[in-house]
N, CA, C and O of each residue as an XYZ file, in Angstrom:
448
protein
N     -26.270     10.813    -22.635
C     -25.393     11.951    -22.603
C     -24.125     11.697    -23.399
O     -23.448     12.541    -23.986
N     -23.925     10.425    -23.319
C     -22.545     10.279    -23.971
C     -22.782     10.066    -25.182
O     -21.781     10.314    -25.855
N     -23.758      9.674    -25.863
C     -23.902      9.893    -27.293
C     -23.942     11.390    -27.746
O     -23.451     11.786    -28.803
N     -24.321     11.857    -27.203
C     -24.241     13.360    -27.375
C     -23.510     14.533    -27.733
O     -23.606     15.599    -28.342
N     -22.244     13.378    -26.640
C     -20.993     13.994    -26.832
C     -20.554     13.523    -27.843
O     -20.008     14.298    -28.628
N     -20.620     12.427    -28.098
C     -19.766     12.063    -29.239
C     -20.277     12.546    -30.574
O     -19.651     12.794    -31.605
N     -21.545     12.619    -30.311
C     -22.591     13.143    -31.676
C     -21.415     14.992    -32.137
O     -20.930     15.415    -33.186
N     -21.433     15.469    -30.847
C     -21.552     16.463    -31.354
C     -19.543     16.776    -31.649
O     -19.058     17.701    -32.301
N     -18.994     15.969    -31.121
C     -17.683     15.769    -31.791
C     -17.284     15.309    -32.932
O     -16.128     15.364    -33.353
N     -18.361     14.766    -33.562
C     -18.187     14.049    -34.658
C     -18.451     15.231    -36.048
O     -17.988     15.393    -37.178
N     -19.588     15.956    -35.068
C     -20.313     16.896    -36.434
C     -18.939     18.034    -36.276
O     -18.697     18.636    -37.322
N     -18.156     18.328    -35.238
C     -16.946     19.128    -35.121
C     -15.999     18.761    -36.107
O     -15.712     19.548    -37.009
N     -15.489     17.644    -36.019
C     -14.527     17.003    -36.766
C     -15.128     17.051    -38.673
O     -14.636     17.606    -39.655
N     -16.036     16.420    -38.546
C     -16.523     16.857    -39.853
C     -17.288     17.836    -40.666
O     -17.763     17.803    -41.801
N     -17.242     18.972    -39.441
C     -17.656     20.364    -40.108
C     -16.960     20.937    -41.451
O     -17.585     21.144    -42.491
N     -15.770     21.132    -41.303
C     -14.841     21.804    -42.523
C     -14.312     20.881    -43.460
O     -13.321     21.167    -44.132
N     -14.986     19.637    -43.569
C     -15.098     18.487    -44.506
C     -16.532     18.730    -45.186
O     -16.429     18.820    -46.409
N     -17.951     18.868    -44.662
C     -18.833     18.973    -45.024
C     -19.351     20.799    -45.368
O     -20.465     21.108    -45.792
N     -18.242     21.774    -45.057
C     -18.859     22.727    -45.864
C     -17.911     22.801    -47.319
O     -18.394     23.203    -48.377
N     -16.902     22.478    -47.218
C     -16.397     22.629    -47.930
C     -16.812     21.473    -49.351
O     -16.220     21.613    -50.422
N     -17.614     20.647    -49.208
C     -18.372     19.671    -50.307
C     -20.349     20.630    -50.298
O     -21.126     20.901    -51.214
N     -20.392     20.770    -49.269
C     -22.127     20.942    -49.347
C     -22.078     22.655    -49.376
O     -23.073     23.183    -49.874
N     -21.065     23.504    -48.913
C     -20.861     25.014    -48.747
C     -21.541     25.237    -47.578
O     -21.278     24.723    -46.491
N     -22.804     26.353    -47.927
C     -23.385     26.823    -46.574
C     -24.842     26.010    -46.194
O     -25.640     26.216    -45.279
N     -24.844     25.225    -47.045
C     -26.085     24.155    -47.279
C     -25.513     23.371    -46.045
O     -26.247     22.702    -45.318
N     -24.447     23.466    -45.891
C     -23.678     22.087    -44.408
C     -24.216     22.216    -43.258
O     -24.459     21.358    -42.410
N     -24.445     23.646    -43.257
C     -25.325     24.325    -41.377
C     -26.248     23.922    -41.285
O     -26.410     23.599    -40.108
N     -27.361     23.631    -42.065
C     -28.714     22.554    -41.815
C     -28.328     21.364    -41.519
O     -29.223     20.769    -40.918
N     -27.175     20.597    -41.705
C     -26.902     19.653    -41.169
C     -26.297     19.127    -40.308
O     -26.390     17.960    -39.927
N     -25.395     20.243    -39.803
C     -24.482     20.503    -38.694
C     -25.502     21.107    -37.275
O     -25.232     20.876    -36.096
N     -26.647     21.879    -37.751
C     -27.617     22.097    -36.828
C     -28.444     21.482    -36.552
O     -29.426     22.033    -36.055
N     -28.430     20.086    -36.742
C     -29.107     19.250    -36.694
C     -28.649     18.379    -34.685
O     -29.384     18.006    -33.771
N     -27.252     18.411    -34.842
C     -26.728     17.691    -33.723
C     -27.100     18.804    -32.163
O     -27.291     18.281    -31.065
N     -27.133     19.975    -32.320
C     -27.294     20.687    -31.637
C     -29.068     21.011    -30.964
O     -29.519     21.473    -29.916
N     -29.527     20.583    -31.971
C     -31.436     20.561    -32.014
C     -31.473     19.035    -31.322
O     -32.324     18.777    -30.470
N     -30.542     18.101    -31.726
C     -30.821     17.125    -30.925
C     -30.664     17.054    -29.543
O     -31.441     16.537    -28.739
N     -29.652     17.585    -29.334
C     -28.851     18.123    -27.325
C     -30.584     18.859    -26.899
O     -31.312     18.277    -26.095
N     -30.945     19.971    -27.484
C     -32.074     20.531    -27.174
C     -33.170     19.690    -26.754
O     -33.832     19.836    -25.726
N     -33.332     18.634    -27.796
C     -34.589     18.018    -27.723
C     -34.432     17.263    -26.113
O     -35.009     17.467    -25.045
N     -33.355     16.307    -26.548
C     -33.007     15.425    -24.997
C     -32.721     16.466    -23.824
O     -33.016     16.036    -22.709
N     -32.142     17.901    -23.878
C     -32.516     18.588    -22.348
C     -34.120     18.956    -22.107
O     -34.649     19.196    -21.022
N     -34.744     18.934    -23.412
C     -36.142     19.151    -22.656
C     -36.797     17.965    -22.180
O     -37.696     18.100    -21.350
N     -36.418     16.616    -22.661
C     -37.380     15.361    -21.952
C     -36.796     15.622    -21.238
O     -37.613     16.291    -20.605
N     -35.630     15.703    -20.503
C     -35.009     15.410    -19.351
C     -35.227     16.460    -17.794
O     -35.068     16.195    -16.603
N     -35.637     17.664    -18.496
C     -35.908     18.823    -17.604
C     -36.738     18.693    -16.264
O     -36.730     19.419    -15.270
N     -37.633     17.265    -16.610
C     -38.887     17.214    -15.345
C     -37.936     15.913    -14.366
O     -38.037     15.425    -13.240
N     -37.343     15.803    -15.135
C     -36.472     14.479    -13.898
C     -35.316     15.123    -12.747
O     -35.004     14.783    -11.605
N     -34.725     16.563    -13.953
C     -34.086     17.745    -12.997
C     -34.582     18.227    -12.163
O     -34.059     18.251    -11.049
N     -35.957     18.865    -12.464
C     -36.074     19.576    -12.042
C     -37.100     18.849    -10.705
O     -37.423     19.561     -9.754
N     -37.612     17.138    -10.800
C     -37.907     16.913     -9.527
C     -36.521     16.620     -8.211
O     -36.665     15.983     -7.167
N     -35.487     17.180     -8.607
C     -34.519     16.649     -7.622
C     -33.466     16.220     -8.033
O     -32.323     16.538     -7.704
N     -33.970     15.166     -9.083
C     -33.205     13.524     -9.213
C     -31.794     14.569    -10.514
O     -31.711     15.512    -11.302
N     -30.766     13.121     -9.677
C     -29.828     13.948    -10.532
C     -29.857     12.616    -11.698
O     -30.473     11.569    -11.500
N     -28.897     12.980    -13.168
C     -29.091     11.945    -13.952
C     -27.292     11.553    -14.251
O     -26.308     12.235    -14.537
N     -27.510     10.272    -14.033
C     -25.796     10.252    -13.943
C     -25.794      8.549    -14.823
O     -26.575      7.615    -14.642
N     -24.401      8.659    -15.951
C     -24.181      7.817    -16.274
C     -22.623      7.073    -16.367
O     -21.832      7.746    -17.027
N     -22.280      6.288    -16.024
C     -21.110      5.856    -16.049
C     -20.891      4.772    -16.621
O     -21.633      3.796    -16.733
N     -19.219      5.043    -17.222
C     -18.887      3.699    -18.355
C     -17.724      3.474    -17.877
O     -17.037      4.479    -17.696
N     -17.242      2.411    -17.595
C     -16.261      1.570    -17.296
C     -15.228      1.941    -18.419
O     -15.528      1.895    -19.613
N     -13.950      2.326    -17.939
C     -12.866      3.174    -18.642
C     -11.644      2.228    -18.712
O     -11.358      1.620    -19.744
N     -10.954      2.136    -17.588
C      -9.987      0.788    -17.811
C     -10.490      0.138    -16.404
O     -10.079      0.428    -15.281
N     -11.313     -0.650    -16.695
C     -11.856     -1.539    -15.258
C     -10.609     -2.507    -14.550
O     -10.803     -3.144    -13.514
N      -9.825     -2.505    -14.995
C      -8.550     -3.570    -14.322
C      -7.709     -2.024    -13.080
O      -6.871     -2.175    -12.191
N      -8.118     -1.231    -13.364
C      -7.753     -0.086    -11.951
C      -8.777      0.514    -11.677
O      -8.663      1.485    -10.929
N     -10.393      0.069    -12.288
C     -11.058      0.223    -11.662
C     -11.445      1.667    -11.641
O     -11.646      2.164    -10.533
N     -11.581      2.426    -12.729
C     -11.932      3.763    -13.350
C     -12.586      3.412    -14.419
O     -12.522      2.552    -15.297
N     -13.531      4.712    -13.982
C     -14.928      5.002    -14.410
C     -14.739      6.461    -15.046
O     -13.943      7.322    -14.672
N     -15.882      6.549    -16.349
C     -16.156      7.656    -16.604
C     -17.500      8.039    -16.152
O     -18.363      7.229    -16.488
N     -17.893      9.008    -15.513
C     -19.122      9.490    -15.017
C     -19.450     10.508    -15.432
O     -18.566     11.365    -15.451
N     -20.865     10.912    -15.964
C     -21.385     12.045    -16.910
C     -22.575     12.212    -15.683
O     -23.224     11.304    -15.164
N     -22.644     13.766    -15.382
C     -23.832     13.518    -14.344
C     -24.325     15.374    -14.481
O     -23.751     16.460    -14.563
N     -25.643     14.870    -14.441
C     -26.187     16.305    -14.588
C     -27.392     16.700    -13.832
O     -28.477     16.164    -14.055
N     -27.211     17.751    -12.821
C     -27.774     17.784    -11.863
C     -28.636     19.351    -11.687
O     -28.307     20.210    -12.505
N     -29.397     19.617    -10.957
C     -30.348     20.669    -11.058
C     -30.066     21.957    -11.775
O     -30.717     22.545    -12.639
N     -28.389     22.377    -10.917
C     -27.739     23.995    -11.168
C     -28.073     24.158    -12.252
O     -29.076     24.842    -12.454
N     -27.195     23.462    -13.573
C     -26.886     23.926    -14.851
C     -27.253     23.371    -15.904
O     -26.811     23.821    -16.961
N     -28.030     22.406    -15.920
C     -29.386     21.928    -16.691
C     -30.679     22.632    -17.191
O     -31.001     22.982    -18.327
N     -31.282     22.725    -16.070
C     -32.746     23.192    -16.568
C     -32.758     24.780    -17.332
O     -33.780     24.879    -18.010
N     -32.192     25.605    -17.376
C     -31.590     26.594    -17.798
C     -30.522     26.419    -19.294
O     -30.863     26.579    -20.466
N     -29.523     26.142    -18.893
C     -27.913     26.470    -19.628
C     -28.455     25.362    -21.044
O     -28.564     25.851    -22.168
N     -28.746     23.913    -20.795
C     -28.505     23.286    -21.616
C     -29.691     23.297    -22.445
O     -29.106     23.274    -23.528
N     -31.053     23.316    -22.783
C     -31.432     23.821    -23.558
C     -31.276     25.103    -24.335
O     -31.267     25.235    -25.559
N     -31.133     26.196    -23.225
C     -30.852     27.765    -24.082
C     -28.897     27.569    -25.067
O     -28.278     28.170    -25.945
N     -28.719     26.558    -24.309
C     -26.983     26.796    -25.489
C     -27.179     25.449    -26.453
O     -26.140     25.324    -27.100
N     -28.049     24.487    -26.756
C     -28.752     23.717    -27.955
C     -29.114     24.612    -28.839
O     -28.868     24.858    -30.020
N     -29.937     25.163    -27.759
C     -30.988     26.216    -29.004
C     -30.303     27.347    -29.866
O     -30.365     27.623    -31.065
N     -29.509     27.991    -28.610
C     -28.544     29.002    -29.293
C     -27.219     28.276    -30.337
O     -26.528     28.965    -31.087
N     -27.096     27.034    -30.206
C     -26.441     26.285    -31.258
C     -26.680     26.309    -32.509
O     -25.919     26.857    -33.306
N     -27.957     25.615    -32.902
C     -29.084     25.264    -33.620
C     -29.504     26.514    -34.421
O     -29.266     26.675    -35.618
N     -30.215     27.455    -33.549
C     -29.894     28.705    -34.336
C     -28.883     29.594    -35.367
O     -28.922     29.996    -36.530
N     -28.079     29.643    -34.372
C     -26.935     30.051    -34.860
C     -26.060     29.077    -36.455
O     -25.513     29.604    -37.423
N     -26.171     28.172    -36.278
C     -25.628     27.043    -37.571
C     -26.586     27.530    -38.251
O     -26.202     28.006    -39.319
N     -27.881     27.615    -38.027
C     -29.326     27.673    -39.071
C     -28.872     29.296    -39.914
O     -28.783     29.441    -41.133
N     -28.654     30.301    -38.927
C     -28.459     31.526    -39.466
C     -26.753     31.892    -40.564
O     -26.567     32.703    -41.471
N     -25.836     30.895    -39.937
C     -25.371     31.182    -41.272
C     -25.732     30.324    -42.476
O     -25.148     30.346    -43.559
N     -26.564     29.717    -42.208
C     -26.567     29.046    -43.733
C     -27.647     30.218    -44.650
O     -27.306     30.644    -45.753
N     -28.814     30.575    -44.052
C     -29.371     31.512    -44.248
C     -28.930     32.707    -44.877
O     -29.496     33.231    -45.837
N     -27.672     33.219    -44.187
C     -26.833     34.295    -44.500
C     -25.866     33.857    -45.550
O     -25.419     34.616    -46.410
N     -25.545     32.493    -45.425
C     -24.543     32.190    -46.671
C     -23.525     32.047    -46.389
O     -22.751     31.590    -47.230
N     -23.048     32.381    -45.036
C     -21.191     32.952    -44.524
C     -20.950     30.775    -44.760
O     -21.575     29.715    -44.796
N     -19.774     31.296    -44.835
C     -18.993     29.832    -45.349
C     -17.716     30.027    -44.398
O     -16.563     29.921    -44.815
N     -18.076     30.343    -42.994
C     -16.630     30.344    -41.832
C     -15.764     29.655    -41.705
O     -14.655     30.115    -41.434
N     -15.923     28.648    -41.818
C     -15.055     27.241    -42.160
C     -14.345     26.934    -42.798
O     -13.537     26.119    -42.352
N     -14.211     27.359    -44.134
C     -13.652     27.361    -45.223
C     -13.332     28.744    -45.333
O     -12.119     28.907    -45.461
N     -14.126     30.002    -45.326
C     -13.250     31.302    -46.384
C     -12.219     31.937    -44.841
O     -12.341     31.825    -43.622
N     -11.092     32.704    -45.910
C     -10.171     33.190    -45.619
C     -10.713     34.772    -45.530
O     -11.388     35.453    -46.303
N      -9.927     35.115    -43.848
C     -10.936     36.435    -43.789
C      -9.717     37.588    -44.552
O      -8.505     37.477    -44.368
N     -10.245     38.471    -45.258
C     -10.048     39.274    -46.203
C      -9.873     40.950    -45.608
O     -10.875     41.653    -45.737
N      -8.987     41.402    -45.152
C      -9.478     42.992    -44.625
C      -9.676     43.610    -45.943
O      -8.992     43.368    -46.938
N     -10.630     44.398    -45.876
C     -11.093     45.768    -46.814
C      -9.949     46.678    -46.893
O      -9.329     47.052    -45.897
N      -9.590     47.146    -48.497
C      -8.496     47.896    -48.781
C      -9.679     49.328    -49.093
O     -10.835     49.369    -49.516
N      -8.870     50.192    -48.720
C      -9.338     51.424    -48.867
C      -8.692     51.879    -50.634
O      -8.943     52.983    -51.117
């Protein structure tokens, strides 16, 4: 899970670095991190959905003895986190398709 996060902070941070070199060609690659979240909520869906919750924790400043804990449990898993991958994934895929360059262009109102 925590690669995940970081995966998908990373493709954040370097979104409007990579359209602005690759243009709208960048969303195939930016939709890439989001197809990955997808893939890992679907292995993970039969471990949800028998019960088991999935929880990971990383030692944060261990000298006070704090923890970071990532834990994902029946409610908002088997549902939310594949359909908002997918709707990620999609969505990056469709503007490249369409061409829009959001990241970079300056929005323009229409003069009459």
């Amino acid at each position: 899970m925590l690669v995940l996060l970081i995966a998908h902070l990373i493709a954040a941070l370097l979104a409007p670095l990579l359209v602005s070199r690759l243009g709208s060609r960048a969303f195939y690659l930016l939709a890439l991190v989001p197809a990955a979240g997808f893939g890992w909520a679907l292995t993970q869906t039969g471990t949800i959905l028998d019960g088991r919750a999935l929880v990971e924790v990383y030692p944060w400043v261990p000298s006070l003895d704090v923890d970071v804990a990532l834990r994902v449990t029946q409610v908002p898993e088997p549902a939310a986190g594949p359909l908002a991958a997918a709707a990620a994934a999609t969505l990056l895929r469709r503007c490249r398709a369409r061409g829009d360059n959001v990241l970079t262009s300056r929005h323009q109102p229409r003069r009459s």
